[in-house]
C-alpha positions as CSV (number, residue, x, y, z in Angstrom):
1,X,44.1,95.3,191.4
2,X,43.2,92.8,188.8
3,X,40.6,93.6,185.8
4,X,37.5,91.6,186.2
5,X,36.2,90.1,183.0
6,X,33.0,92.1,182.0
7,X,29.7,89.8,182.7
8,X,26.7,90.3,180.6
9,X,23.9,92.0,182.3
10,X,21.2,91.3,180.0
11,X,20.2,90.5,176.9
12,X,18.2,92.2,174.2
13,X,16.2,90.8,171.1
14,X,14.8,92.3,167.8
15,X,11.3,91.4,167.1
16,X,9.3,92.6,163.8
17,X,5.6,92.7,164.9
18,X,2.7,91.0,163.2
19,X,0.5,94.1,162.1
20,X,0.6,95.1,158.6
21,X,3.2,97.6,159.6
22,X,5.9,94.8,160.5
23,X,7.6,97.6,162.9
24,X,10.4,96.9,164.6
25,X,11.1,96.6,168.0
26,X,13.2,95.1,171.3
27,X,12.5,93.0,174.1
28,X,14.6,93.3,177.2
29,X,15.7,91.0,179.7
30,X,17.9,92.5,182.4
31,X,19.6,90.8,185.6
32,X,19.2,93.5,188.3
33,X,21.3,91.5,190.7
34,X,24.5,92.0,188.2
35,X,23.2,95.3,188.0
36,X,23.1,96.2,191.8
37,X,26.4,97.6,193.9
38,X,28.3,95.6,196.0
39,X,25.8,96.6,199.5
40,X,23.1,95.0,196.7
41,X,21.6,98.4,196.4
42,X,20.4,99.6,192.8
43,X,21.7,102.6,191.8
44,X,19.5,105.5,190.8
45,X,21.3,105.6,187.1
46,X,23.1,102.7,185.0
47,X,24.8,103.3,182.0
48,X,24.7,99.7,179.4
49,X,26.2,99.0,176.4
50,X,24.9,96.3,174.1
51,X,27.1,94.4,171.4
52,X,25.5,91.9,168.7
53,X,25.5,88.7,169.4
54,X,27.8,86.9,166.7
55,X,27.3,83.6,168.1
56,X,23.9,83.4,167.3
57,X,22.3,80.3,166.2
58,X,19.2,79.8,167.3
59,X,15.8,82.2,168.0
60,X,16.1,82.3,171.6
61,X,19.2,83.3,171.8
62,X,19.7,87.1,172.1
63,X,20.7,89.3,169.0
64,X,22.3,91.5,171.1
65,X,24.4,91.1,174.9
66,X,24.0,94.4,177.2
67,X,27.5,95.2,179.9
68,X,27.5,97.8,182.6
69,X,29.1,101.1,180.7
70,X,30.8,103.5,182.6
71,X,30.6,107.0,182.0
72,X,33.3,108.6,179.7
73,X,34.4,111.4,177.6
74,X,34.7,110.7,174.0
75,X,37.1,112.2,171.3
76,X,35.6,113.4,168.4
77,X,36.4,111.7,165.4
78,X,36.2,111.9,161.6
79,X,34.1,110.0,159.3
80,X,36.8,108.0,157.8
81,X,38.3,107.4,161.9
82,X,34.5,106.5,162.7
83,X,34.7,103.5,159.4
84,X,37.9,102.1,161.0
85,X,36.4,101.7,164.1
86,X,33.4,100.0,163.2
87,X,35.5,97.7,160.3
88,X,37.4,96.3,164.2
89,X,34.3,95.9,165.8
90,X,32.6,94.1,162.9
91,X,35.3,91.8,163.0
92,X,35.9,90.9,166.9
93,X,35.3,87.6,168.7
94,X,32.4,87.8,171.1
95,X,35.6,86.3,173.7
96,X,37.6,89.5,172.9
97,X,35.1,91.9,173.1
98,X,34.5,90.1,176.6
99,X,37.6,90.6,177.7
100,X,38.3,93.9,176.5
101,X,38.3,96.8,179.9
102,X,36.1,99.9,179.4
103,X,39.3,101.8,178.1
104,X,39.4,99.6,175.5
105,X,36.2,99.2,173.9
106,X,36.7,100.2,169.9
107,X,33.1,101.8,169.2
């Protein structure tokens, strides 16, 4: 059965607030219906991922795009292993990391 390319299920933006603190903080914006199983139930637990948005060019667009995430076990790695991997992530398309499967996701 063929791969289908991973859709975005939401999107996620970083906002500084206007106290005298400036904290920072995200806003949220999910699409449940991507979310939902194929009988369009939700399921009691979803596991996202988000990725920065590289493409940004303007304000309203998101800082970051948020994908389903399935569940996995994950190899422990070194520090210098862990510097790799973020060095190939850093430096991916937003089209690749779109196409990539789950089993291939980098970080």
């Amino acid at each position: 059965m063929e791969e289908q390319k991973k859709q975005s299920v939401g999107a996620m933006w970083s906002k500084t607030s206007k106290n005298e603190k400036q904290t920072k903080y995200y806003t949220i914006s999910l699409d449940t219906k991507q979310i939902m199983d194929d009988n369009g139930n939700m399921p009691e637990k979803v596991n996202l991922i988000a990725f920065r948005n590289f493409y940004k060019q303007e304000d309203k667009q998101p800082d970051y795009k948020i994908y389903k995430s399935e569940k996995r076990e994950y190899i422990r790695t070194t520090e210098k292993e862990d510097d790799e991997i973020d060095k190939i992530g850093d430096t991916m398309t937003q089209e690749e990391i779109d196409s990539l499967g789950d089993d291939e996701i980098p970080f």
